[in-house]
PDB file of the backbone (N, CA, C, O) and the ligand in Angstrom, with CONECT records:
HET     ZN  A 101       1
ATOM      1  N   UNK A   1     -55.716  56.464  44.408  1.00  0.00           N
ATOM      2  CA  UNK A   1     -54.314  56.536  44.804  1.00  0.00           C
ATOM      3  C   UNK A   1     -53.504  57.300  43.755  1.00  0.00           C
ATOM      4  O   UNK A   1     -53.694  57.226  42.541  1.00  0.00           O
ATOM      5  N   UNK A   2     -52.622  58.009  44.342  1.00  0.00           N
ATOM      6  CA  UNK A   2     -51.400  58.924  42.925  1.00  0.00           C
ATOM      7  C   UNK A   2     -50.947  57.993  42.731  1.00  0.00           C
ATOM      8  O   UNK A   2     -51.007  56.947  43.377  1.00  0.00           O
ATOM      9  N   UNK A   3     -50.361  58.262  41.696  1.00  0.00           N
ATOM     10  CA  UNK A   3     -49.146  58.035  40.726  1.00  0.00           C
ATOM     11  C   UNK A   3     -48.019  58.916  40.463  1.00  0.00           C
ATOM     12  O   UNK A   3     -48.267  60.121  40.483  1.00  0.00           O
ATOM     13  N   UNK A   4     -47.126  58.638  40.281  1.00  0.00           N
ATOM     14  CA  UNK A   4     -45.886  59.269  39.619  1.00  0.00           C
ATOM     15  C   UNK A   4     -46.207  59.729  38.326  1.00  0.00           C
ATOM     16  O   UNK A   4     -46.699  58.976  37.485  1.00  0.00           O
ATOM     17  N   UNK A   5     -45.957  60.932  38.110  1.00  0.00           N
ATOM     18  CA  UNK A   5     -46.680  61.626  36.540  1.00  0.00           C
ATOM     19  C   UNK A   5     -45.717  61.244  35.726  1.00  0.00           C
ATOM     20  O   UNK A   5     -45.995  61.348  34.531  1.00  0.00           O
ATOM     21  N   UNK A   6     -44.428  60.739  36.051  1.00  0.00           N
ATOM     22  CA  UNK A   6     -43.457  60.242  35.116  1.00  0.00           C
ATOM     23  C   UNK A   6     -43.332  58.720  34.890  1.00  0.00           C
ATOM     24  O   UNK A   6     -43.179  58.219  33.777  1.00  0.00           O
ATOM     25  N   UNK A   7     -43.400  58.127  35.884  1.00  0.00           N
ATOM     26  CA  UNK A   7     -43.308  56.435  35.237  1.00  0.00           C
ATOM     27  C   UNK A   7     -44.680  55.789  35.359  1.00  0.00           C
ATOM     28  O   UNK A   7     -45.038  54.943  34.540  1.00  0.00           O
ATOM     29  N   UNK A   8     -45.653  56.277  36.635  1.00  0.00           N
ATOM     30  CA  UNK A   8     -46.472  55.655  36.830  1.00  0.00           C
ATOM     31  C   UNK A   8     -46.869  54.786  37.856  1.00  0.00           C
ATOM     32  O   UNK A   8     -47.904  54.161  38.085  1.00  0.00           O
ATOM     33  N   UNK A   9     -45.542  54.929  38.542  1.00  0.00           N
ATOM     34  CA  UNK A   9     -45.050  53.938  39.665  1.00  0.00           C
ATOM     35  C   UNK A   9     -46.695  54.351  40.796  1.00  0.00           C
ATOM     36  O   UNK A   9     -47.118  55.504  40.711  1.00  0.00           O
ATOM     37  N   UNK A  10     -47.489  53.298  41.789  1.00  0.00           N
ATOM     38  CA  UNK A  10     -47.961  53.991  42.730  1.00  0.00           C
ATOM     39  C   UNK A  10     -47.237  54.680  43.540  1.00  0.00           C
ATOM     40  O   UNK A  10     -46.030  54.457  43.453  1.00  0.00           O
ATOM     41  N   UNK A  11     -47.739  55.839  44.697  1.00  0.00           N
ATOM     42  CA  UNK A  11     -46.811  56.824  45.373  1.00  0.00           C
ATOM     43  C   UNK A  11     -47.185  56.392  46.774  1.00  0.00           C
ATOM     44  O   UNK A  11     -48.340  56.088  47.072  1.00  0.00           O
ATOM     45  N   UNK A  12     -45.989  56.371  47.777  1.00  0.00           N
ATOM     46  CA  UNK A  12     -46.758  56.183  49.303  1.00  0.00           C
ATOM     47  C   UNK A  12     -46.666  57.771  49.393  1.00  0.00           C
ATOM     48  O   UNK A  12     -46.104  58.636  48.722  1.00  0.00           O
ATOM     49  N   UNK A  13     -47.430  57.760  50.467  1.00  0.00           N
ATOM     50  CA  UNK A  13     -47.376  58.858  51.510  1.00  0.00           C
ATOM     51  C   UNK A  13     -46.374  59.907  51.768  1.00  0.00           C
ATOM     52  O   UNK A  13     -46.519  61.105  52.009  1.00  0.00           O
ATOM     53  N   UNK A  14     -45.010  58.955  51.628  1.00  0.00           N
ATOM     54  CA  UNK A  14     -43.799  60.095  52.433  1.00  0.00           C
ATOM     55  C   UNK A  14     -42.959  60.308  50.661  1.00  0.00           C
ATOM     56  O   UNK A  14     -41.923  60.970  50.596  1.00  0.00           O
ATOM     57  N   UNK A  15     -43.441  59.802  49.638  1.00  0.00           N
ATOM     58  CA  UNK A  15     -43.031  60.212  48.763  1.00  0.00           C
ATOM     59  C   UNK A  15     -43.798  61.542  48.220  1.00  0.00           C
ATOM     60  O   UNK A  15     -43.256  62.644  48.149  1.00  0.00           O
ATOM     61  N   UNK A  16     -45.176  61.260  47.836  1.00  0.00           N
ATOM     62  CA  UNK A  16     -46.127  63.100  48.063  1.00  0.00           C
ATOM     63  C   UNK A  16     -45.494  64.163  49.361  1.00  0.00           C
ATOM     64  O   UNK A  16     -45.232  65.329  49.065  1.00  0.00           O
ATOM     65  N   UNK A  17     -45.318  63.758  50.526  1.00  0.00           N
ATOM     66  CA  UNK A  17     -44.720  64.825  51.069  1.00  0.00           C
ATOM     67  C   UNK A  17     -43.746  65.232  50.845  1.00  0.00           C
ATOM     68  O   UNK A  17     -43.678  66.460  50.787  1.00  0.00           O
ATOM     69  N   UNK A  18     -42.426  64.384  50.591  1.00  0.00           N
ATOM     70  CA  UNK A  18     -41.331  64.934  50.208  1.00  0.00           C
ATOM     71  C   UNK A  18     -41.546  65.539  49.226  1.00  0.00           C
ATOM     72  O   UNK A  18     -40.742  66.453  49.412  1.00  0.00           O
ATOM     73  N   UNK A  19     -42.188  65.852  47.934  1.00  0.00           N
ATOM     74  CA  UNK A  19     -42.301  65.826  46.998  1.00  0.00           C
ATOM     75  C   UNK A  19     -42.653  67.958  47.377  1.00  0.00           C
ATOM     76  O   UNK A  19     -42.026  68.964  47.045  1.00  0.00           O
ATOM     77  N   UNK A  20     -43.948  67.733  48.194  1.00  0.00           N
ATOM     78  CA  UNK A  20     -44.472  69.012  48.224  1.00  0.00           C
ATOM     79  C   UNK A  20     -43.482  69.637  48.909  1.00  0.00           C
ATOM     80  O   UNK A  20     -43.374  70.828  48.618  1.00  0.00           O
ATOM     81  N   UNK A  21     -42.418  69.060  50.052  1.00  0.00           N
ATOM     82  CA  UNK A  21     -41.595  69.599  50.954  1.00  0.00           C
ATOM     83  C   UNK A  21     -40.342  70.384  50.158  1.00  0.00           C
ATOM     84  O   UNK A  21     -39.830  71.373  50.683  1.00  0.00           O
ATOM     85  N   UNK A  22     -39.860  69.858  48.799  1.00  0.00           N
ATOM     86  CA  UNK A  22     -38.532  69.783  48.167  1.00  0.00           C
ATOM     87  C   UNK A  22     -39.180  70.927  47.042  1.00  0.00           C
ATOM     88  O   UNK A  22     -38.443  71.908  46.947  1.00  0.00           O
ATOM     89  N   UNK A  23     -40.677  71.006  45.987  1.00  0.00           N
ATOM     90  CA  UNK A  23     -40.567  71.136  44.600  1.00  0.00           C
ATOM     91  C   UNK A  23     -41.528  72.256  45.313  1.00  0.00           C
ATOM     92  O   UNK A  23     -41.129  73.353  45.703  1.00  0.00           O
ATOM     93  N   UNK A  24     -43.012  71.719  45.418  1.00  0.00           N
ATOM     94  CA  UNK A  24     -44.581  73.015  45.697  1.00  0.00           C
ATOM     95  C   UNK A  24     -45.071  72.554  46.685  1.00  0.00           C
ATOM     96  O   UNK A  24     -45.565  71.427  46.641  1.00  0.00           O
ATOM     97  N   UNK A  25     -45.069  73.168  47.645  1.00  0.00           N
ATOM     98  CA  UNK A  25     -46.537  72.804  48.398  1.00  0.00           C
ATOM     99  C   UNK A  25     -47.983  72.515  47.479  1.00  0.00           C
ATOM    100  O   UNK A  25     -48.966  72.236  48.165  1.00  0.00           O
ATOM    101  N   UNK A  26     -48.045  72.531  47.006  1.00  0.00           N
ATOM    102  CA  UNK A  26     -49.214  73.090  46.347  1.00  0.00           C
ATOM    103  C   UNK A  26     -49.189  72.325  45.144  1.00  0.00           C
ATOM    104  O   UNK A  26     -50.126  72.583  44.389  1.00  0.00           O
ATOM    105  N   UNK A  27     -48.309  71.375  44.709  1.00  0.00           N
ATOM    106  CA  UNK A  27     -48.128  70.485  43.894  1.00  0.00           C
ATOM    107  C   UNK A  27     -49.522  69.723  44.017  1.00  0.00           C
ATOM    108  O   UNK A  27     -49.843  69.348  45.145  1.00  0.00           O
ATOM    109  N   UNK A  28     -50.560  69.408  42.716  1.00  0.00           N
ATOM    110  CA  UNK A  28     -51.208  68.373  42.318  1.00  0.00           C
ATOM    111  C   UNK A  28     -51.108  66.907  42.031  1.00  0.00           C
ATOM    112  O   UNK A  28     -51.871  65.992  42.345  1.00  0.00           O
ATOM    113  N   UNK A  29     -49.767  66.901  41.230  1.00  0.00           N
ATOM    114  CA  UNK A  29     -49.127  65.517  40.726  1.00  0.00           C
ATOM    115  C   UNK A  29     -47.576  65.507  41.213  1.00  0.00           C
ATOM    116  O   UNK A  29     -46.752  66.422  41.207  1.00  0.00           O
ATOM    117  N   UNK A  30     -47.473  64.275  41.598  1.00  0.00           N
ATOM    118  CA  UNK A  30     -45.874  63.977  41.988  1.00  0.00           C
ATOM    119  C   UNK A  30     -45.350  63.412  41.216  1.00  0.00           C
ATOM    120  O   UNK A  30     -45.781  63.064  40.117  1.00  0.00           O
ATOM    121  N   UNK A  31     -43.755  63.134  41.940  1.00  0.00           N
ATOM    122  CA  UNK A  31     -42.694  62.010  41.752  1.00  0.00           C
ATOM    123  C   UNK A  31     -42.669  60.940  42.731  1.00  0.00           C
ATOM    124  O   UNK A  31     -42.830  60.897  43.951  1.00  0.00           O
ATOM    125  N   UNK A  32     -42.325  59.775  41.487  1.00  0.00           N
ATOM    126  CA  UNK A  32     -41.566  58.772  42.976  1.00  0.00           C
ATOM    127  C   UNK A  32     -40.166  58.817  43.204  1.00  0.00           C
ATOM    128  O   UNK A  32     -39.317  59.095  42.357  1.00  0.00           O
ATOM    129  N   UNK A  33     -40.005  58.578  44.191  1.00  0.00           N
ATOM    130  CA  UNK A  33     -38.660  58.580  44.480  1.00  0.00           C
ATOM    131  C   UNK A  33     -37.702  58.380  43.400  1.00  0.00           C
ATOM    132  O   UNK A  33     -37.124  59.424  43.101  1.00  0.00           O
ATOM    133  N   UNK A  34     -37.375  57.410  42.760  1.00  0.00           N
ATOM    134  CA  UNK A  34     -36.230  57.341  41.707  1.00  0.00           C
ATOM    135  C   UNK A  34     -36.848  58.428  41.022  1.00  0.00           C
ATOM    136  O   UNK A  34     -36.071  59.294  40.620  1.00  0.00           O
ATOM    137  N   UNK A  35     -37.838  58.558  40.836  1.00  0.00           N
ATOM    138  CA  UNK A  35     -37.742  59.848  39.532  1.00  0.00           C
ATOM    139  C   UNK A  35     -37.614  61.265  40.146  1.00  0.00           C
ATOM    140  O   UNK A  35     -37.152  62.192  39.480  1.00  0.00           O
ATOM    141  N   UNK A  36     -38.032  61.422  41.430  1.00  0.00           N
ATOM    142  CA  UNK A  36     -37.481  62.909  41.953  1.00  0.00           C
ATOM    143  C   UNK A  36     -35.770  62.649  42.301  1.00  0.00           C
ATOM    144  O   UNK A  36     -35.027  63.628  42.224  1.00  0.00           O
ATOM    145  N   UNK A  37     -35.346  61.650  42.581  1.00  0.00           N
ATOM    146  CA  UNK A  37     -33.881  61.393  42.536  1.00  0.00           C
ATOM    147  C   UNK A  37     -33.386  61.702  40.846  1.00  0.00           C
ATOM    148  O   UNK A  37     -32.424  62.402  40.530  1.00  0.00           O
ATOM    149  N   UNK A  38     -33.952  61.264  40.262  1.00  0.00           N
ATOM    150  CA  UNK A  38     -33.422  62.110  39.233  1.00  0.00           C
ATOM    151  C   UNK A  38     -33.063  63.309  38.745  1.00  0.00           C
ATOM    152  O   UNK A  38     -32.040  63.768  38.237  1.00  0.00           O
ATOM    153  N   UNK A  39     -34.655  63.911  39.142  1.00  0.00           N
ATOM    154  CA  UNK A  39     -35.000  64.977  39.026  1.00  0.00           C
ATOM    155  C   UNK A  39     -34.075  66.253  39.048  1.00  0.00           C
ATOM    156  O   UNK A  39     -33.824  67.160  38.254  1.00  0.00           O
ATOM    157  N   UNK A  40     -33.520  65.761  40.858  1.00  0.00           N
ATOM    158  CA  UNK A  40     -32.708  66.818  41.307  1.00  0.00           C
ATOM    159  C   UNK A  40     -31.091  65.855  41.120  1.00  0.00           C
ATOM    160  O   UNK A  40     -30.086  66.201  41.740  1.00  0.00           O
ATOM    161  N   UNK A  41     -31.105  64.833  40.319  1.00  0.00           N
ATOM    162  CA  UNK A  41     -29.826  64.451  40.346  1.00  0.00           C
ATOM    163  C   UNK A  41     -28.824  64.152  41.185  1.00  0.00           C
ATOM    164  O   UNK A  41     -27.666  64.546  41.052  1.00  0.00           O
ATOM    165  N   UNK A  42     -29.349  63.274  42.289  1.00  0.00           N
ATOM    166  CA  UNK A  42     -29.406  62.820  43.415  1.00  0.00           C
ATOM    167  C   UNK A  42     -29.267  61.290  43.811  1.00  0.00           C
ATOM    168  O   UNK A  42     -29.716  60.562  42.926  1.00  0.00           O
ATOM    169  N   UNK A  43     -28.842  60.720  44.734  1.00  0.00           N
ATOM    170  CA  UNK A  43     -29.048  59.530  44.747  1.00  0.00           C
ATOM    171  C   UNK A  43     -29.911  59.345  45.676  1.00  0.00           C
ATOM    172  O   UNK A  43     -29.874  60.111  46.639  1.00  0.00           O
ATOM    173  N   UNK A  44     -30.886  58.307  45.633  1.00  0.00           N
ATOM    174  CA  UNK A  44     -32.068  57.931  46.406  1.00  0.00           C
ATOM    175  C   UNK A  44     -32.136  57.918  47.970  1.00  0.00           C
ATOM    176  O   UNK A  44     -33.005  58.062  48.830  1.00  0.00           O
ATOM    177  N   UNK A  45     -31.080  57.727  47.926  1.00  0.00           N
ATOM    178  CA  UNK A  45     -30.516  57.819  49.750  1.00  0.00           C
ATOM    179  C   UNK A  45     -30.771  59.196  49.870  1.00  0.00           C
ATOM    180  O   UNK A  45     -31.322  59.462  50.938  1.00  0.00           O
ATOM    181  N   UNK A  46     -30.579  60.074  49.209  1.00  0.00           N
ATOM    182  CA  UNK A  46     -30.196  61.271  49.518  1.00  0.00           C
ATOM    183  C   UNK A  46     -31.663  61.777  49.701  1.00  0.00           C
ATOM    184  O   UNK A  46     -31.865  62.617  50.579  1.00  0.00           O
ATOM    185  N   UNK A  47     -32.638  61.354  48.981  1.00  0.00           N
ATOM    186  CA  UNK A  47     -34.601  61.372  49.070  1.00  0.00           C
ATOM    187  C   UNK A  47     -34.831  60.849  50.807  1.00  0.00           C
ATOM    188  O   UNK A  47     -35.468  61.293  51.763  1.00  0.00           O
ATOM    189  N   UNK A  48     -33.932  59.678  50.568  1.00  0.00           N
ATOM    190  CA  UNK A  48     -34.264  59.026  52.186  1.00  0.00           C
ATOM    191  C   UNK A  48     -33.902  59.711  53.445  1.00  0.00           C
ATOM    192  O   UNK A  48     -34.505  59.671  54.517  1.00  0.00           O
ATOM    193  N   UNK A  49     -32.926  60.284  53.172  1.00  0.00           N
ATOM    194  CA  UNK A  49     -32.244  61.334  54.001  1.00  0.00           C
ATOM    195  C   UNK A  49     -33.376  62.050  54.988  1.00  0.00           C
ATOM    196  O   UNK A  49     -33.880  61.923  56.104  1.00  0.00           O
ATOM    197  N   UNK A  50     -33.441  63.095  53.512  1.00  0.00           N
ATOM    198  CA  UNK A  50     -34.520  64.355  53.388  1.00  0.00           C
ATOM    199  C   UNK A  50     -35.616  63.482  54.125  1.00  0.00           C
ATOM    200  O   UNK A  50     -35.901  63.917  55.240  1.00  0.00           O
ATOM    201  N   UNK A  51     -36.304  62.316  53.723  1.00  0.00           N
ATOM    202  CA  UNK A  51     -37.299  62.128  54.205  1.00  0.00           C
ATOM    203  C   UNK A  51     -37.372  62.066  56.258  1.00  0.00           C
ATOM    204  O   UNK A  51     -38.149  62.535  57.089  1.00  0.00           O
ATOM    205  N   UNK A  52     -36.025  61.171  56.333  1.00  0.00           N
ATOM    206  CA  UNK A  52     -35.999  60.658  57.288  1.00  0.00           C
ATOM    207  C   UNK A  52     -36.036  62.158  58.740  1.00  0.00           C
ATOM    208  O   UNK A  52     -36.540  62.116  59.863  1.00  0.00           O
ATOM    209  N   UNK A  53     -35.106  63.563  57.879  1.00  0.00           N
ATOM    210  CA  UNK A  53     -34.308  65.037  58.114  1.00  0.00           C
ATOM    211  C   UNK A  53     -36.448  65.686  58.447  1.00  0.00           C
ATOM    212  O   UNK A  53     -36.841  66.167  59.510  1.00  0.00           O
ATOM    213  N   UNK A  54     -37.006  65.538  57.658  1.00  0.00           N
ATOM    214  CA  UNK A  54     -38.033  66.416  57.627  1.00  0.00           C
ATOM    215  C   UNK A  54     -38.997  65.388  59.346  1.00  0.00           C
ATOM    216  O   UNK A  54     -39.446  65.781  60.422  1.00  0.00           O
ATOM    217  N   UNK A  55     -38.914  64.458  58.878  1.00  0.00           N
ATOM    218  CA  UNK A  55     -39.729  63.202  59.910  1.00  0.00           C
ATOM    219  C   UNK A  55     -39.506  63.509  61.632  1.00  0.00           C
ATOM    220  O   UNK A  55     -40.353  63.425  62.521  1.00  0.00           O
ATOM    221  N   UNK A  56     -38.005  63.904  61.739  1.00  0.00           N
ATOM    222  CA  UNK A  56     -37.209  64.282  62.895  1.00  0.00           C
ATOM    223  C   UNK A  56     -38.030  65.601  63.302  1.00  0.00           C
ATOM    224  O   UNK A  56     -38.629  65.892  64.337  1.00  0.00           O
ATOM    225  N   UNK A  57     -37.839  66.261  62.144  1.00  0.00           N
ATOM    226  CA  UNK A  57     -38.254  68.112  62.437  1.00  0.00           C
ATOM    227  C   UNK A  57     -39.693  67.994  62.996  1.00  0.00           C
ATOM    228  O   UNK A  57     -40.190  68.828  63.753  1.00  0.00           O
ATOM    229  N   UNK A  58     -40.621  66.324  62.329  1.00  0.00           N
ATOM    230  CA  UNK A  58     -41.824  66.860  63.102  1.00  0.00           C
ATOM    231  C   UNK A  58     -43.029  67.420  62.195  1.00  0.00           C
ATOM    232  O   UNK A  58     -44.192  67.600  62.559  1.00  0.00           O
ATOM    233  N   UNK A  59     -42.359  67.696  60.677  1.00  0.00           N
ATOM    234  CA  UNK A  59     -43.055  68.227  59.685  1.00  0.00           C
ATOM    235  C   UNK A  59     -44.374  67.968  59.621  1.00  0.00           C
ATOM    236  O   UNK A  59     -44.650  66.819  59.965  1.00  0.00           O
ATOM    237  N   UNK A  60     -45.272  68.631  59.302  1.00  0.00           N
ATOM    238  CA  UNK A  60     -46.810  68.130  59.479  1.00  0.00           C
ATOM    239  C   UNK A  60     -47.034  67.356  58.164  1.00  0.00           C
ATOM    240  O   UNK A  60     -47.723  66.357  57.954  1.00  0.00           O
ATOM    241  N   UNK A  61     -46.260  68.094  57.331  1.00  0.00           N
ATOM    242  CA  UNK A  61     -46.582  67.138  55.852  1.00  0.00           C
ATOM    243  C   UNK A  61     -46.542  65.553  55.726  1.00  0.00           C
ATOM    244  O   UNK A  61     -47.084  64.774  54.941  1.00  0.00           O
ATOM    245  N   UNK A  62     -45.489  65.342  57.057  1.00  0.00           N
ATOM    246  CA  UNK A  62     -45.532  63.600  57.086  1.00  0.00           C
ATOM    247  C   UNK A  62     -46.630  63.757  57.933  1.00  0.00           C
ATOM    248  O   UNK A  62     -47.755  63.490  57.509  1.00  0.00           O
ATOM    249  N   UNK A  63     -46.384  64.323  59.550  1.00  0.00           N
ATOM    250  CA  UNK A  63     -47.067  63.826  60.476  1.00  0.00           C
ATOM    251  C   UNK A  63     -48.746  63.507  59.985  1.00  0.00           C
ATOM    252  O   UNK A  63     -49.253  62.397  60.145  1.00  0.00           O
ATOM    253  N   UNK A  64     -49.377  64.503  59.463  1.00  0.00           N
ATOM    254  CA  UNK A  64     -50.460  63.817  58.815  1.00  0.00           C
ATOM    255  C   UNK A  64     -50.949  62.790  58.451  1.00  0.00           C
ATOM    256  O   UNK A  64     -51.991  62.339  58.927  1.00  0.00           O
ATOM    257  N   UNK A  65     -50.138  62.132  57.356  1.00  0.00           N
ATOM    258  CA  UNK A  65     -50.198  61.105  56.835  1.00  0.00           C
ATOM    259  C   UNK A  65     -50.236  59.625  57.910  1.00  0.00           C
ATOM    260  O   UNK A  65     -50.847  58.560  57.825  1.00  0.00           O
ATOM    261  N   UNK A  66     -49.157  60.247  59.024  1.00  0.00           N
ATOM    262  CA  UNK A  66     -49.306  58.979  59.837  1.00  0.00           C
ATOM    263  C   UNK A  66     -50.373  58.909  60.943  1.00  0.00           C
ATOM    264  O   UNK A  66     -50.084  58.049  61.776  1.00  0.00           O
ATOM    265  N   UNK A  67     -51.638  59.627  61.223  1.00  0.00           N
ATOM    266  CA  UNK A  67     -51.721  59.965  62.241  1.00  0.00           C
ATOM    267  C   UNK A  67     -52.692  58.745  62.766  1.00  0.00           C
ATOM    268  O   UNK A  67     -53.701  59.087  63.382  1.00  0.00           O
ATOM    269  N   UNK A  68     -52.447  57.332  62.557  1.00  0.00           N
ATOM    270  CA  UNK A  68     -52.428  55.899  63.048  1.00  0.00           C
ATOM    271  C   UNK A  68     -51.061  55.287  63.329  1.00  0.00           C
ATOM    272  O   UNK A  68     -50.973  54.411  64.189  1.00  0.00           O
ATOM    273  N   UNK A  69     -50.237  55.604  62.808  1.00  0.00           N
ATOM    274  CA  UNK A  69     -48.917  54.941  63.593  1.00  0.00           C
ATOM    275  C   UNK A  69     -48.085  55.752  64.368  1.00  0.00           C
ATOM    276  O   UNK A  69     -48.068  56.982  64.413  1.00  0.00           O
ATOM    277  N   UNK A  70     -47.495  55.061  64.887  1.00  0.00           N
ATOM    278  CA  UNK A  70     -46.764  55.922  65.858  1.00  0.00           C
ATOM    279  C   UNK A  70     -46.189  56.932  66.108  1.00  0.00           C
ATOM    280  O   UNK A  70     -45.480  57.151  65.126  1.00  0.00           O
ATOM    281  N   UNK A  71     -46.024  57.850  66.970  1.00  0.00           N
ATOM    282  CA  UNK A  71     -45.690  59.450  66.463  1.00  0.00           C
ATOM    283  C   UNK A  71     -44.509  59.271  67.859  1.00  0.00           C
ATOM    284  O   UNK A  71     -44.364  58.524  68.827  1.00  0.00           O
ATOM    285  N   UNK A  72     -43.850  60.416  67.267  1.00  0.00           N
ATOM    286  CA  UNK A  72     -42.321  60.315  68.369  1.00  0.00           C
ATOM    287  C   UNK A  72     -42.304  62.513  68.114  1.00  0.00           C
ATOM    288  O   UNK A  72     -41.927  63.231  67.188  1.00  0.00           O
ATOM    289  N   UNK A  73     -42.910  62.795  69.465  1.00  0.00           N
ATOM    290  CA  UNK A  73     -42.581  63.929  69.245  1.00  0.00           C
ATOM    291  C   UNK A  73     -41.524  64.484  70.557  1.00  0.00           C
ATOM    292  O   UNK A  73     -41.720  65.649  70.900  1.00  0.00           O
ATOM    293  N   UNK A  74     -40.594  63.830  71.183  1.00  0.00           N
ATOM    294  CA  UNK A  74     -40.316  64.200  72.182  1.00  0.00           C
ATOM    295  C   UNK A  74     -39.082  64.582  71.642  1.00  0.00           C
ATOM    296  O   UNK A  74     -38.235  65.119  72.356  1.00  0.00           O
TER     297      UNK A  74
HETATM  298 ZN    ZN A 101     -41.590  57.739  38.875  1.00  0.00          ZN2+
END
């Protein structure tokens, strides 16, 4: 399982995507949320946002991750 290269925190799923969605695709190591809220100097809602903004669009970077729970592509 990742980690956050900054605190250490474990990472779910929609935190690595946001992560590759916002900084690299191509990113190796992430953030967790409070620390990419930092990052970009942000408040965490504002991560949740993005997360919730990319989820809508359909992004494959989440959809992947879920592809056992429920999917809403209509
Ligand atoms: Zn962290």
């Amino acid at each position: 399982m990742s980690v956050c290269f900054q605190c250490g925190h474990p990472l779910t799923a929609d935190e690595i995507a946001v992560y590759k969605k916002l900084v690299s695709r191509s990113a190796d190591r992430f953030l967790c949320k409070p620390c990419l809220a930092r990052y970009f100097s942000v408040d965490e809602a504002k991560i949740d946002g993005k997360i919730a903004q990319f989820k809508r669009q359909g992004c494959l970077l989440f959809v992947q991750d879920q592809k056992d729970s429920e999917r809403n592509f209509s």
